[in-house]
C-alpha positions as CSV (number, residue, x, y, z in Angstrom):
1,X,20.3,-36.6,-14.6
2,X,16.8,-35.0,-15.9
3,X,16.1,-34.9,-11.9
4,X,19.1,-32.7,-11.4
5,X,18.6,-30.7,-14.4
6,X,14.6,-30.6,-13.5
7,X,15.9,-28.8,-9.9
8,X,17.7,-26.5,-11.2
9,X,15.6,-25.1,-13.6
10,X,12.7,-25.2,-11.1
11,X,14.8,-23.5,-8.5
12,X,15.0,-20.2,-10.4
13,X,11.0,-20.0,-10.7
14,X,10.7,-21.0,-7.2
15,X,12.7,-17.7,-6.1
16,X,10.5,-15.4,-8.7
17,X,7.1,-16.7,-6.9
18,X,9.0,-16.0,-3.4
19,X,10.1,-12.4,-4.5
20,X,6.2,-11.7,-6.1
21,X,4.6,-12.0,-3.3
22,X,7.0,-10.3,-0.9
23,X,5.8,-6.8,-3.0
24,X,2.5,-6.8,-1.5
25,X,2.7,-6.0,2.1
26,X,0.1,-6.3,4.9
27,X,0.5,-3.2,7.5
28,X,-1.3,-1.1,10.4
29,X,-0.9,2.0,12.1
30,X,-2.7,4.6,13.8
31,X,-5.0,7.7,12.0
32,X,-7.0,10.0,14.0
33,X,-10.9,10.3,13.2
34,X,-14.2,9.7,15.0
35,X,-16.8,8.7,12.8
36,X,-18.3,7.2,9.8
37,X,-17.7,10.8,7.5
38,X,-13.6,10.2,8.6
39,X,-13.7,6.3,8.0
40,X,-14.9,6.8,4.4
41,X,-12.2,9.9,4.0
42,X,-9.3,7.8,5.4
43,X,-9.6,4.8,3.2
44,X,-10.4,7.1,0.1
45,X,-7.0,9.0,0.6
46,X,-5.0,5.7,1.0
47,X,-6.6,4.2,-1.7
48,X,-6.3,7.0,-4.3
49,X,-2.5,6.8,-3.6
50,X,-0.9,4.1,-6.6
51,X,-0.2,1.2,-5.0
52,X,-2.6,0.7,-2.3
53,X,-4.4,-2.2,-3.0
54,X,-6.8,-2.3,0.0
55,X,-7.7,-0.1,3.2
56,X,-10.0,-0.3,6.1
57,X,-10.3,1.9,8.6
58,X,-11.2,1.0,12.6
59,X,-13.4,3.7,14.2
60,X,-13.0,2.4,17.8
61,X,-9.6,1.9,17.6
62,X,-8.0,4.6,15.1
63,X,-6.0,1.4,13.4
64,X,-6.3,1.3,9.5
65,X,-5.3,-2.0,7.9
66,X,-3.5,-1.9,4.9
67,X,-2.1,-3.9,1.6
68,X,0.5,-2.0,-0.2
69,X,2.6,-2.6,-3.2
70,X,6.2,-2.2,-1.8
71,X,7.2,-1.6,-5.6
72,X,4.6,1.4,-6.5
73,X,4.9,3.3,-2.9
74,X,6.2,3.6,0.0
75,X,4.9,3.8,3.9
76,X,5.7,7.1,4.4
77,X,3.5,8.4,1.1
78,X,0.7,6.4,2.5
79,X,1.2,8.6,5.9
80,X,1.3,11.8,4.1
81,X,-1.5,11.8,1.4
82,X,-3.7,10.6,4.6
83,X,-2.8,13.6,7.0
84,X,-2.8,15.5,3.8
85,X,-6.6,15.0,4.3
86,X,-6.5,16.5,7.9
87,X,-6.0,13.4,9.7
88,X,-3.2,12.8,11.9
89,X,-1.0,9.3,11.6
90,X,1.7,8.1,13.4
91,X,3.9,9.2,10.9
92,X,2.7,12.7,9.5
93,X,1.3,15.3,11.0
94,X,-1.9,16.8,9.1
95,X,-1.6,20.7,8.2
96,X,-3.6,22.9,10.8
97,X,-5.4,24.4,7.6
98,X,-6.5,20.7,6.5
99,X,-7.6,19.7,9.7
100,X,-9.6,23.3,10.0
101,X,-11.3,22.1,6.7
102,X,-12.9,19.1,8.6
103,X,-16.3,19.3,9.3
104,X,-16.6,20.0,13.2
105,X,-17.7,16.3,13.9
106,X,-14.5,14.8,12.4
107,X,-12.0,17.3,14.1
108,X,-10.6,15.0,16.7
109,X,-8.5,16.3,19.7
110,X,-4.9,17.0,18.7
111,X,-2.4,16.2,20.9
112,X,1.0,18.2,20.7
């Protein structure tokens, strides 16, 4: 009997563990840069968006690595407060004015 009653109240606490750590997501997509002045702009703009718990940026292969709360924001946020920025995702499109604000080493080709 205490075994039973045991399992069911541990069964309960079991599922809120399962559904804390589903919140935090691990993700990675394409951003458009070329050097170390975009690497540092890219991860600041992801992580100055609530929610974004971590962010790192791949020069040589455009691929930023993120952790996101799933609660506090969503992908497509992420996308646009980066291209925001001037920098291109696979998601959002930066504004031709942003991307004009970029200094001339970190204005990457743009493909239509």
């Amino acid at each position: 009997m205490k075994k039973t009653l045991f399992l069911l109240l541990a069964l309960p606490l079991g599922m809120v563990a399962q559904e804390k750590q589903k919140k935090n997501i691990k993700t990675q997509f394409t951003v458009h840069g070329n050097c170390e002045k975009c690497k540092k702009r890219i991860e600041k703009a992801a992580l100055s968006i609530k929610g974004v718990k971590w962010a790192d940026w791949d020069i040589p292969s455009n691929q930023i690595s993120l952790i996101y709360n799933t609660q506090k924001v969503d992908l497509k946020t992420i996308h646009m407060g980066i291209a925001a920025q001037g920098h291109n995702t696979t998601e959002a499109k930066a504004k031709e004015e942003d991307y004009d604000e970029l200094p001339k080493c970190c204005q990457y080709e743009r493909k239509e």
